[in-house]
N, C-alpha and C positions, 0 to 999 in steps of 0.2 A: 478392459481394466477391472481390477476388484471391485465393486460397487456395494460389496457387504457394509460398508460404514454408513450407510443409509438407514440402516434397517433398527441402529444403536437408539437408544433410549434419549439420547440428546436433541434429536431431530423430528419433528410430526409431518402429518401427513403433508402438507401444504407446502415443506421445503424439499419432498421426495418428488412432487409432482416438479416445483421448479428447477432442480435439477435435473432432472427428466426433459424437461421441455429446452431447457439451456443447454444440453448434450445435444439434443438433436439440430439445433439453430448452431452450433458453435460446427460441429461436425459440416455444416454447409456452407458456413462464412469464413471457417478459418481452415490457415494463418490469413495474412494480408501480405502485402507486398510493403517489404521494409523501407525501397531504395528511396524513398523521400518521409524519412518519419515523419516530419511535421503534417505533411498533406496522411502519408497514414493515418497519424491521431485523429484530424479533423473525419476522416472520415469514418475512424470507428467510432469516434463518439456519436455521428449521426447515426449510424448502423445501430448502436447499441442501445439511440433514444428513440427508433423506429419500432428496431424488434421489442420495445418496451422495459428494455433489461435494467433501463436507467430509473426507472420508477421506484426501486430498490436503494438507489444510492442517497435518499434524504426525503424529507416528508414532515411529516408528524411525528414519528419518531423513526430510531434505525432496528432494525430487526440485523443481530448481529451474526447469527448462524447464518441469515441470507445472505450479508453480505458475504463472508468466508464461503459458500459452497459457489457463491457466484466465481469470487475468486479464485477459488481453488478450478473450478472448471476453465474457467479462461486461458489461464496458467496453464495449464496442461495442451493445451490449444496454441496461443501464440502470447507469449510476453508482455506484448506490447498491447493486446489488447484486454488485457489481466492491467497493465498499467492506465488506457486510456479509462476503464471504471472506477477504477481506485481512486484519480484525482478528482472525476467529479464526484464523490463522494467526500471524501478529507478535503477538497478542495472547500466545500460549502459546508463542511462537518460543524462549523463554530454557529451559520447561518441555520440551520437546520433544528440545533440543541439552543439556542440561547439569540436567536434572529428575531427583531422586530414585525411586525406586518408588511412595512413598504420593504425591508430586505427580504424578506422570504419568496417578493414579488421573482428576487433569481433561480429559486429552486425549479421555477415550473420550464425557465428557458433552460435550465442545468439540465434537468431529467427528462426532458424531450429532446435532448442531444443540439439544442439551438445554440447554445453558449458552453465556452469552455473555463473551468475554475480552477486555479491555483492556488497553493495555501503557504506564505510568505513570512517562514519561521526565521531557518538557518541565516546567519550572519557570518561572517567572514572572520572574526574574531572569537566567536560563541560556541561555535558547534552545537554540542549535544549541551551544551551548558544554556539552559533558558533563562535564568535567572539573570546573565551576564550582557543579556541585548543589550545594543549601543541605539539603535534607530529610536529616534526620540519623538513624541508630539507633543505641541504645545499648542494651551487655549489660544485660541486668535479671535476675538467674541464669542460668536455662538458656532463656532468651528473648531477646525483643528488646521496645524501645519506640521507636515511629517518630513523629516531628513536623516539620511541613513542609507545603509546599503544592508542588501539582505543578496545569500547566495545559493547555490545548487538548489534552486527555486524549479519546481516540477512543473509544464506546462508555463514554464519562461519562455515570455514570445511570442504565444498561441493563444495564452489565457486571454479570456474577455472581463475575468474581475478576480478580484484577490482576496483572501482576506491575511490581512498586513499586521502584527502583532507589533507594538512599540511603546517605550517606555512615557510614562504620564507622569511620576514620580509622586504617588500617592503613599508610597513607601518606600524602603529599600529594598533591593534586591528583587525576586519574584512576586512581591508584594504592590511593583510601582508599575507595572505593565497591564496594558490594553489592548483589546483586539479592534479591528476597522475593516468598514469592508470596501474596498477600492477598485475604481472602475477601471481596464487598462488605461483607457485614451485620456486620463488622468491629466492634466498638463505637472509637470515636474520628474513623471513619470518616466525612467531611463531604461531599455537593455542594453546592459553595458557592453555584457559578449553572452552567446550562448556557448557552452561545457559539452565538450566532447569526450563519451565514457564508452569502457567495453562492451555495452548492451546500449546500443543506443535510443535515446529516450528526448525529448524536448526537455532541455536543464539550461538555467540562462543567469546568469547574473545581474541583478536590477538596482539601482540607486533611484534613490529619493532625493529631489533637494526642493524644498520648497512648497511641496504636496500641500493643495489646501484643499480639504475634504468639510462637509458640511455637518453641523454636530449631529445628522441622522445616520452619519456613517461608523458611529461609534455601535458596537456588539454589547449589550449588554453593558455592563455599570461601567464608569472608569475605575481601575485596578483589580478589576476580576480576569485580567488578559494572559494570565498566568492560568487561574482554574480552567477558564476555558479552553485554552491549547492542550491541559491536561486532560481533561473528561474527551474531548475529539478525539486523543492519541490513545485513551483508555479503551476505545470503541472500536478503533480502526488497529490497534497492533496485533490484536490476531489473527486480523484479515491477513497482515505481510505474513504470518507462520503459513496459512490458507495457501497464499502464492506460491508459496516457498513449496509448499507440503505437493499442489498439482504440478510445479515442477518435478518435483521428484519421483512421483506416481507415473511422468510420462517416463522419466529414466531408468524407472526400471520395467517398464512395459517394453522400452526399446531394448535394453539387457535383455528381455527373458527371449526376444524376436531374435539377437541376436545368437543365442547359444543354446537356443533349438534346430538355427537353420547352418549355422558356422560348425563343419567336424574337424575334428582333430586327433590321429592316428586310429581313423575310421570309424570314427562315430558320433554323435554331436557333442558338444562342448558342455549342453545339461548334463551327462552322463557323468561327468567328472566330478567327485566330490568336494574338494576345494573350491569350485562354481557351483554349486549346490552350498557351501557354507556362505559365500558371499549373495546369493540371492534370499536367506534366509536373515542373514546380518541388513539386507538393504528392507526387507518386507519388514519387519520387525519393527526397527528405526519410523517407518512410514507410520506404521498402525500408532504407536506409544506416540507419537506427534497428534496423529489428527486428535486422539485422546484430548491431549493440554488443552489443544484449540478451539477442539468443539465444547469444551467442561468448558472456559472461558467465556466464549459465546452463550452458552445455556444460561451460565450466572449470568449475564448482563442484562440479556433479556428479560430473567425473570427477578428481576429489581434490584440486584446489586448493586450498592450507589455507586461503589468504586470496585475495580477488578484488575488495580493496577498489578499485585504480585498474580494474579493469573494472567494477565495479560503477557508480561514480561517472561512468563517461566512459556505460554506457546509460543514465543516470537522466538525467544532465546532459542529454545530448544529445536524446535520445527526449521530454522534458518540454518543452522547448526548441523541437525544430519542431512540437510536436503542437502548441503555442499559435498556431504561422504558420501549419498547414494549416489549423487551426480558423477563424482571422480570414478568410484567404484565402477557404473555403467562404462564412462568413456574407459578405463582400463578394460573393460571386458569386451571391448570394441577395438583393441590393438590399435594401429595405425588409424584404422578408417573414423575412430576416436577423437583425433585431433585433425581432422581434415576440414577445411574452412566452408562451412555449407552445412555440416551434419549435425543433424538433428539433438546428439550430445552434449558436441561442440558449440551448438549455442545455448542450450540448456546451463552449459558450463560458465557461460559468462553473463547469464543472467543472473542465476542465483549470488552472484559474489555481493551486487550493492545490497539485498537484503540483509545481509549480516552490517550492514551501516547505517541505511538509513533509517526513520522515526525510534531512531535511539542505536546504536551500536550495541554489539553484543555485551563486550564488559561494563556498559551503563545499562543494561539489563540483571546484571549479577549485580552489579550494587543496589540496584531496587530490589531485587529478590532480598538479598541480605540484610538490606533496612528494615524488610517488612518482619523477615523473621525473626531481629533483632527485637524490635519494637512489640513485637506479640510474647517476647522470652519473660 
């Protein structure tokens, strides 16, 4: 693989070496064996708080280039275990930035791969609309009771704790919501079904009726549950570009394997100019991506308070061609392209929910456009 984007100005010494070290552990542990994801997940999150790779996903604070090269390498590796990082990271992302003392107590079982973390946005109603949560909590003395359903919930199932965003009504709209951090074995606590998707992943469907959590499970203030889901999503959306981007780096590494070693009317299939124009259209796309991604990463780290239009324009953009390098490769791959098993082929159906989830593509262009609105 290209590994010139190492060497860029965006990156120091100390994220060359972990990638370096994360190539070589990944190259011996990956893929995994899909045919029970949930037992998969559980097991890469051990793996991945063994080999220490978990130490990265929350702390004292996020080092955001780390988390994207972590990603990005994963991702090129196996899917799924690009996904089981991801969630403990975003899963404890509100614990991490804005967690108590006694909650931070989860980050040490998160990051040692002991416990598994979910983070309990999407609603059934709501979508990508945050402002519109229905799941409500209300004082009950010096507690809370939560009721509600919340959906396509990451690590639905498997998680060992949540954290549960729901509205308090200290305002309207995005103004009245709070964050909470909830243990599974919760009493009121429901999966109501787990969600079967083309890239299979742990997705569950959870209701709330009657959740009575104690007032230390509250995140940070009452009606700051909005900022906080925002500055997590602020930090972690350029990791999905990250994803996105070491999918696509594998599909065209499998492209270039294939039409060096595939001939066609006696000679290999690089030789032909029109595969020579699409291998240059897929590298192209690649590079101009990890660009947004890693500029995005660099500002957060070095003290951007908010990196929402950079965030949005790597996730946007980086999801976005990773679906054309992807297509491009399986086309350049014929038949053995869409064959069920091949390494394209599932590349192909992973990449689709990036373009959905922690915000969908056209709720990416309307943040981009507010922002550049608002700066006119």
């Amino acid at each position: 693989m290209d590994r010139s984007f190492l060497d860029w100005p965006f990156l120091e010494d100390r994220h060359r070496v972990l990638a370096e070290g994360l190539e070589d552990w990944a190259a011996g542990a990956l893929p995994v064996d899909h045919g029970d994801v949930d037992g998969a997940c559980r097991g890469l999150v051990r793996a991945l708080g063994d080999g220490g790779w978990l130490a990265h996903s929350g702390g004292e604070a996020l080092d955001v280039r780390a988390l994207c090269l972590i990603r990005e390498t994963l991702a090129r590796h196996d899917g799924l275990a690009d996904f089981a990082f991801a969630m403990q990271g975003l899963g404890m992302g509100a614990v991490t930035l804005f967690g108590s003392g006694p909650q931070r107590a989860w980050l040490e079982r998160t990051r040692a791969g002991q416990a598994i973390s979910g983070f309990a946005l999407t609603e059934p109603a709501s979508g990508s609309d945050v402002a519109r949560l229905a799941t409500t909590a209300r004082r009950d003395g010096d507690g809370w009771v939560l009721d509600g359903e919340k959906t396509y919930i990451s690590n639905g199932g498997i998680a060992d704790v949540y954290v549960i965003v729901a509205r308090t009504g200290e305002g309207e709209g995005a103004r009245g919501l709070s964050a909470f951090l909830l243990q599974a074995e919760t009493p009121g606590l429901e999966v109501v079904g787990r969600i079967d998707v083309m890239a299979p992943h742990p997705l569950a469907h959870l209701r709330l009726t009657g959740v009575r959590l104690p007032g230390e499970a509250l995140i940070g203030q009452p009606g700051q549950g909005f900022r906080i889901a925002m500055t997590v999503l602020d930090h972690f959306r350029p990791t999905v570009g990250a994803a996105a981007l070491g999918f696509a780096r594998r599909a065209l590494d499998e492209a270039l394997a294939r039409v060096r070693s595939r001939r066609i009317h006696g000679a290999p299939m690089a030789e032909l100019q029109m595969v020579q124009g699409h291998l240059a259209d897929m590298a192209l796309k690649i590079d101009a991506a990890a660009l947004l991604i890693y500029r995005a990463a660099w500002a957060k780290d070095h003290g951007a308070p908010r990196i929402t239009r950079e965030a949005a324009m790597a996730k946007l953009y980086a999801t976005e061609v990773a679906q054309e390098v992807i297509d491009q490769a399986v086309q350049l791959h014929g038949g053995d392209g869409v064959r069920t098993g091949s390494v394209v082929e599932s590349l192909y159906r992973e990449i689709r929910a990036l373009r959905i989830y922690e915000g969908a593509s056209d709720v990416q262009r309307v943040v981009i456009a507010r922002s550049i609105l608002e700066g006119a």
